[in-house]
C-alpha positions in Angstrom: 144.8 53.8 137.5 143.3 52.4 141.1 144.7 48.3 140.4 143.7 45.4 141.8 143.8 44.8 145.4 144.0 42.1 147.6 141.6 44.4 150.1 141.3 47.5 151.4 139.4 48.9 154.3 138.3 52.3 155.2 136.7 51.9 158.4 136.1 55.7 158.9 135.6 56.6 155.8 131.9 58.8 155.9 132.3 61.0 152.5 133.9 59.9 149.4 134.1 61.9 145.7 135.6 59.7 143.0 136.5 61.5 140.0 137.5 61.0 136.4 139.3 57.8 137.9 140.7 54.7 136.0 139.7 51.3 137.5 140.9 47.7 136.9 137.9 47.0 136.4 134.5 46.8 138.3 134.8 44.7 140.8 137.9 47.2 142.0 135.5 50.0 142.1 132.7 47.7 143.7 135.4 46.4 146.7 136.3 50.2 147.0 132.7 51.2 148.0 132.0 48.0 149.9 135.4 48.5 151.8 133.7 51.9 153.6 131.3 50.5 156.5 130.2 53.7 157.5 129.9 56.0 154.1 127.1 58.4 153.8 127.9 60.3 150.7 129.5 59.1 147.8 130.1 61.0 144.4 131.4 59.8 141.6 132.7 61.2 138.4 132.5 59.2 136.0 134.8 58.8 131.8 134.3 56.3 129.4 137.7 55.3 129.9 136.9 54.4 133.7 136.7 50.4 132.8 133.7 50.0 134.3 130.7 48.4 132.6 128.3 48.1 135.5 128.6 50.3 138.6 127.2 48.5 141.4 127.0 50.7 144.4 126.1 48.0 147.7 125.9 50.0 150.9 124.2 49.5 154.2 124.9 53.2 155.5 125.0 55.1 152.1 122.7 58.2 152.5 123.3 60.3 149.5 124.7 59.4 146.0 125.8 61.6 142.8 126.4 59.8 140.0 127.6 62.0 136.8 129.3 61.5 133.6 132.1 63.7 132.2 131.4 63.1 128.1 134.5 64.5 127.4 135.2 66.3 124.0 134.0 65.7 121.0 131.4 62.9 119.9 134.4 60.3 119.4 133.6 58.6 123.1 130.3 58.6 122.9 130.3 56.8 120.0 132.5 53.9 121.2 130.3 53.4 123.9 128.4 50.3 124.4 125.2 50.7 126.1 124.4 47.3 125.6 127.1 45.7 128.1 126.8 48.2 130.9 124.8 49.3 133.7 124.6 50.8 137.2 123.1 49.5 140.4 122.1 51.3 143.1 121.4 48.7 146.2 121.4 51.4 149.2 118.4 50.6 151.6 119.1 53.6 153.5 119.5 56.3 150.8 117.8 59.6 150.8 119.1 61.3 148.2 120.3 60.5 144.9 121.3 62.8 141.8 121.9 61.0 138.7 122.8 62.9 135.8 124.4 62.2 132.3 124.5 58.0 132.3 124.9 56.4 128.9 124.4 52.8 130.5 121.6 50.5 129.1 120.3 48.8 132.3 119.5 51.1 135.5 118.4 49.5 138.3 117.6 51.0 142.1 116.4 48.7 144.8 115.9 49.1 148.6 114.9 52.6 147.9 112.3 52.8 150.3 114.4 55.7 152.0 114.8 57.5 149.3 113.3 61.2 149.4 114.9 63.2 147.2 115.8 62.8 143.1 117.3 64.6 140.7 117.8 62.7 137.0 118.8 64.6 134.1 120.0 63.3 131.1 119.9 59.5 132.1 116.9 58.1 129.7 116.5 58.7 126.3 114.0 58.0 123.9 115.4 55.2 122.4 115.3 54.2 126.0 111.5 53.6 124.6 110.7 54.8 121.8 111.6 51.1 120.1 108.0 48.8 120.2 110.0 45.6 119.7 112.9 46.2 122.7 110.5 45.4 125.4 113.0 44.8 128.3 114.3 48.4 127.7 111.1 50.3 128.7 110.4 47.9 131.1 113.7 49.0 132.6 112.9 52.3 132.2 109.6 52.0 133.6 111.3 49.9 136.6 113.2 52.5 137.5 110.8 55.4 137.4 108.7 52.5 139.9 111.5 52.7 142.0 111.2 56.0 142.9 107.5 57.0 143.1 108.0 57.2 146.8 110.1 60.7 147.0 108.6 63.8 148.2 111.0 65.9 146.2 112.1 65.3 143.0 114.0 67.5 140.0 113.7 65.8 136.6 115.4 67.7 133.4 112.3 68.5 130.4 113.9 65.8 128.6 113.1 63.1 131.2 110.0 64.4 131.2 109.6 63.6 127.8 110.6 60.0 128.0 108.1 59.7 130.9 105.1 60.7 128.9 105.9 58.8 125.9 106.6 55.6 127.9 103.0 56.3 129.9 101.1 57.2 126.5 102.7 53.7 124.8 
């Protein structure tokens, strides 16, 4: 487990993979990204056991991000998990290329992405992302998102997104 920390800094730092880690909690992971002035790539790994609710990624330099999600075995995780307390944030004015795959989190959110050129999402929106009339704010934050990256040139998207993203355009 990666503790709490008074501070840390990783001047050099350009490439980073995270994986399967334990946190304190998110701030821990937060400082840990923030603490690399000069990152470009950053992957992470992520478990439900990781402690972290939102991931909030906030980097001035970051050019491409991976964020995946290791379910582990068996349904048992899954089910504990609370979409409804966590989240990930992408705030990376200079990113060009993100993969996000496999995210249980409720909220999604990406700003600054003018930079951003390349996608691939697969398994990160479901349709109860949507498909519920009355939850409003959800498919607003799905169609937020997909808003947020209508200016790549290349993009991969899973079938499944594919079906979120007509029923939320037909509704």
């Amino acid at each position: 487990m990666l503790g709490k920390f008074e501070a840390v800094s990783l001047p050099c730092l350009k490439t980073m993979r995270l994986e399967e880690n334990v946190y304190a909690n998110d701030v821990v992971l937060e400082s840990l990204i923030s603490s690399c002035p000069v990152l470009k790539d950053l992957i992470i790994l992520r478990m439900f056991e990781d402690n972290v609710k939102v991931l909030r990624v906030h980097s001035l330099t970051l050019t491409s991000l991976n964020i995946d999600f290791n379910f582990g075995e068996g349904d048992d995780f899954v089910d504990g998990f609370d979409k409804k307390v966590s989240g990930v944030l992408i705030d990376a004015p200079r990113l060009k290329y993100l993969k996000f795959q496999a995210d249980l989190s409720g909220s999604k959110i990406i700003t600054n992405s003018g930079s951003l050129a390349k996608v691939n999402v697969v398994y990160v929106f479901n349709e109860n992302d949507c498909a519920d009339v009355v939850d409003i704010p959800r498919r607003n934050m799905v169609r937020n998102f997909l808003t947020s990256i209508s200016g790549v040139s290349d993009m991969k998207i899973s079938q499944h997104f594919v079906e979120v993203y007509i029923y939320i355009s037909c509704s």
